[in-house]
C-alpha positions as CSV (number, residue, x, y, z in Angstrom):
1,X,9.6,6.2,5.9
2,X,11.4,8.1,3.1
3,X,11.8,6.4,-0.4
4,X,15.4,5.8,-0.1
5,X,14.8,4.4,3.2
6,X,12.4,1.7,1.9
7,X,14.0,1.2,-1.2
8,X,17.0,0.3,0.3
9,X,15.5,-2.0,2.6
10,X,13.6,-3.6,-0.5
11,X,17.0,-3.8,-2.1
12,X,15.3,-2.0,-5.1
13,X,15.8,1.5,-6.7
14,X,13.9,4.5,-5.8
15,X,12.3,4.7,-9.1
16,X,10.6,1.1,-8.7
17,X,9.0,2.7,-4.9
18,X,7.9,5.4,-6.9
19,X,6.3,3.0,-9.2
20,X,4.7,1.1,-6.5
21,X,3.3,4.3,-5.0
22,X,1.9,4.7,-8.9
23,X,0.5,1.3,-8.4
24,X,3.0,0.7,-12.0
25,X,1.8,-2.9,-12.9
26,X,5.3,-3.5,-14.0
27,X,6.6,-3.8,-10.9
28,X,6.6,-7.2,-9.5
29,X,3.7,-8.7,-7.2
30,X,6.0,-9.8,-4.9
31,X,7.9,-6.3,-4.7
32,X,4.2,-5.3,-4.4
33,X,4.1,-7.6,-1.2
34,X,7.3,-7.4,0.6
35,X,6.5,-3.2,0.6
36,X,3.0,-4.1,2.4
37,X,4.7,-6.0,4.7
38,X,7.5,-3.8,6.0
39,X,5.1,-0.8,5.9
40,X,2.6,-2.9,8.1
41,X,-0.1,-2.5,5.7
42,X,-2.2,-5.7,5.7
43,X,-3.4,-7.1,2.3
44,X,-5.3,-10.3,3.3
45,X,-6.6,-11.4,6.7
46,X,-8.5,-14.3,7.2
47,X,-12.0,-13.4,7.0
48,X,-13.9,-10.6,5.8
49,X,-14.5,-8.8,8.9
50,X,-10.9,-8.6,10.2
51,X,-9.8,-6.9,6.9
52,X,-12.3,-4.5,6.9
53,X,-11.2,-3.4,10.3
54,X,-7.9,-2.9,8.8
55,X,-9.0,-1.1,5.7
56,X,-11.3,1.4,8.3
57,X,-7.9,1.5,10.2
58,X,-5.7,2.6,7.0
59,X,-8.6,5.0,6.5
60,X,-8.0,6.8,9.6
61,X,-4.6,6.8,8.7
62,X,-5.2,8.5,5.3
63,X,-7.5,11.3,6.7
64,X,-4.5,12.1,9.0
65,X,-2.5,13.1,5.7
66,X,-2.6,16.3,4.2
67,X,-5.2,16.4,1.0
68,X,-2.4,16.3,-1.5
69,X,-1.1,13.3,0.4
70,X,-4.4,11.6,-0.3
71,X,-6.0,10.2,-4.0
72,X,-9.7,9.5,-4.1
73,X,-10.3,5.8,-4.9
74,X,-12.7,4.2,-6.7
75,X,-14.9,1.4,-5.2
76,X,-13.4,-2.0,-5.9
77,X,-15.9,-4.6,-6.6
78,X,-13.7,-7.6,-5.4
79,X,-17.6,-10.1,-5.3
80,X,-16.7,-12.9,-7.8
């Protein structure tokens, strides 16, 4: 979907999507949210093995894009 696309759809500017994409930590959590959820990217699940599944799946995704498309990401240790 192309920026203006979802930005309109957001009812926000282009510049705040860019942000987003930037994870910006201006931008709003709920902004955040309401772009997970129209792009179909699931952010909580109700146990652990169900959103691993989905982060394996938005893996496959990823590799799909070309290499500039793609940002190496650092482990998140999300154990409290």
């Amino acid at each position: 979907m192309p920026q203006s696309e979802l930005a309109e759809r957001l009812g926000i500017g282009r510049h705040t999507v860019m942000a987003i994409e930037k994870a910006d930590p201006s931008v709003a959590v709920g902004t955040f949210l309401e772009a997970a959820a129209l792009l179909g990217v699931p952010l909580m699940a109700p146990d652990r093995a169900q959103l691993e599944a989905g982060r394996s799946l938005q893996q496959t995704i990823l590799r799909l894009l070309p290499t500039r498309a793609r940002k190496a990401t650092a482990r998140i240790d999300d154990d409290f």
